[in-house]
Residue, then its C-alpha position, 0 to 999 in steps of 0.5 A: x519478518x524477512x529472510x536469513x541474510x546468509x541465504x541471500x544471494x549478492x548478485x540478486x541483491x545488487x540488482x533489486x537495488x538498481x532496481x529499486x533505484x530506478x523505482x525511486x527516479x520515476x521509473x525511468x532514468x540514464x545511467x549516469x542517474x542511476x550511479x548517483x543513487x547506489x554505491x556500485x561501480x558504473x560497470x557494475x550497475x550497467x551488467x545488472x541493468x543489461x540483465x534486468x534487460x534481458x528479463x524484460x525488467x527493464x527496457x532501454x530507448x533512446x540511452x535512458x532505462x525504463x521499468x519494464x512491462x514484465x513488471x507489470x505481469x508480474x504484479x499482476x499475478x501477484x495482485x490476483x493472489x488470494x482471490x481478494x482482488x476479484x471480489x472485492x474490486x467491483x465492491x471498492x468501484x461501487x464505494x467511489x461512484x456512490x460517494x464521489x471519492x477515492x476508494x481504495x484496497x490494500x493488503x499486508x506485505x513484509x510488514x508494510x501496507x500495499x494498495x491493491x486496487x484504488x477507484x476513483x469518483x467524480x470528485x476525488x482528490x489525486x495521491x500516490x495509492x496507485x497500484x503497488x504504492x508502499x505504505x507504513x501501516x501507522x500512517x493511514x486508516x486502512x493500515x491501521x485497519x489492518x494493523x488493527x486485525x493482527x495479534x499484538x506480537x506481530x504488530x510490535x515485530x513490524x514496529x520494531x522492524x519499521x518503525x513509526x516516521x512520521x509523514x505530517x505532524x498529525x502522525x503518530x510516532x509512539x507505540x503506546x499511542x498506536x496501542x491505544x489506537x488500535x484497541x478502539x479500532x477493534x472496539x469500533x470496527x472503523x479507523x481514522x485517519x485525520x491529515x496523519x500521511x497528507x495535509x488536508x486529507x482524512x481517510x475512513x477505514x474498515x479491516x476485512x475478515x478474509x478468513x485463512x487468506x492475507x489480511x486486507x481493508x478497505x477505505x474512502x479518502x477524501x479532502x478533510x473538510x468533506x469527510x467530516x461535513x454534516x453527516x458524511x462521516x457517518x454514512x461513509x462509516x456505514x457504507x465502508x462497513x457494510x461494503x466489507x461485509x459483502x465482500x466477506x460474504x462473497x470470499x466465504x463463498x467464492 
């Protein structure tokens, strides 16, 4: 799943740490707050943090570092990679309008879930699945979607790697159960998730063939209650499926 350890460089790892410090503390943070999150020296995480600096991975105002626009290009440039996200974004937007809801894209990474792109309709509720949020497969159904797309090999290598936490106590946390879940979903075409990563949210998900490019799905995420009223989940269901149809056609063809 990642690279062989000897080849890492320490210096480089040191400052993905502090990096990643800053990540968790919001995104901006004094040093004194970043020291309390590593194990380095003072003077150590503040070199790193001037270098980052000098990247453009990190800005300083008024005694506090902040992450950096730099940041932002680069995901940018990561997040067109493929051409997924340019065809399937218009698709994704038109999921939100016409249902009221989140709508969201997310690709696989090193084994973890990346959300790519979300939108937002009048009505949506309000999570973490900005641009770049990391997710555990298991937990949500446009990661299971995905998971769902992968051969059975790759999904245990990812397990061994990860694991399965738990985020609520709807969460499943066994691989046999993952399993299972996972063969209805390729059976079904559409994964579910029922309040598995946030209490009182539920979540309908749909694998996209892209062919020889990342594997990706896509999703609507609404208040559970919603999702499950009267017949909404099943016109959800169809529009997921068909809106990632389109969006297989438009990549054939692009």
């Amino acid at each position: 799943m990642t690279g062989n350890k000897s080849e890492t460089v320490r210096a480089t790892e040191t400052s993905m740490a502090v990096l990643s410090a800053l990540e968790t503390l919001g995104g901006a943070a004094t040093l004194t707050e970043i020291c309390s999150s590593v194990e380095f020296a003072k003077s150590t995480v503040y070199k790193h943090l001037r270098t980052l600096e000098e990247g453009g991975l990190v800005v300083v105002r008024d005694d506090t570092f902040h992450i950096g626009l730099r940041c932002l290009e680069l995901g940018g440039i990561a997040q067109r990679e493929g051409g997924i996200y340019e065809v399937a974004k218009p698709e994704v937007r038109r999921m939100a309008v016409e249902t009221g809801e989140l709508a969201n894209l997310m690709v696989e990474e090193r084994g973890y879930g990346i959300y790519v792109h979300t939108a937002s309709g009048d009505r949506a509720v309000t999570l973490d699945t900005g641009l770049g949020k990391r997710v555990h497969l298991h937990k949500t159904a446009v990661g299971k979607a995905l998971l769902s797309s992968m051969a059975d090999e790759r999904i245990d290598a990812i397990v061994d790697e990860h694991g399965l936490p738990a985020e609520t106590d709807n969460t499943i946390t066994d691989r046999e159960s993952l399993f299972d879940e996972l063969e209805t979903i390729r059976e079904k075409g559409v994964a579910y998730d029922e309040e598995e990563r946030v209490d009182g949210t539920g979540c309908i998900g749909v694998p996209v063939d892209t062919g020889d490019r990342r594997e990706a799905a896509i999703s609507i995420t609404a208040p559970i209650h919603r999702l499950t009223a009267g017949d909404t989940q099943q016109r959800i269901i169809e529009m997921v499926k068909q809106t990632a149809n389109v969006i297989e056609v438009n990549l054939a063809h692009e």
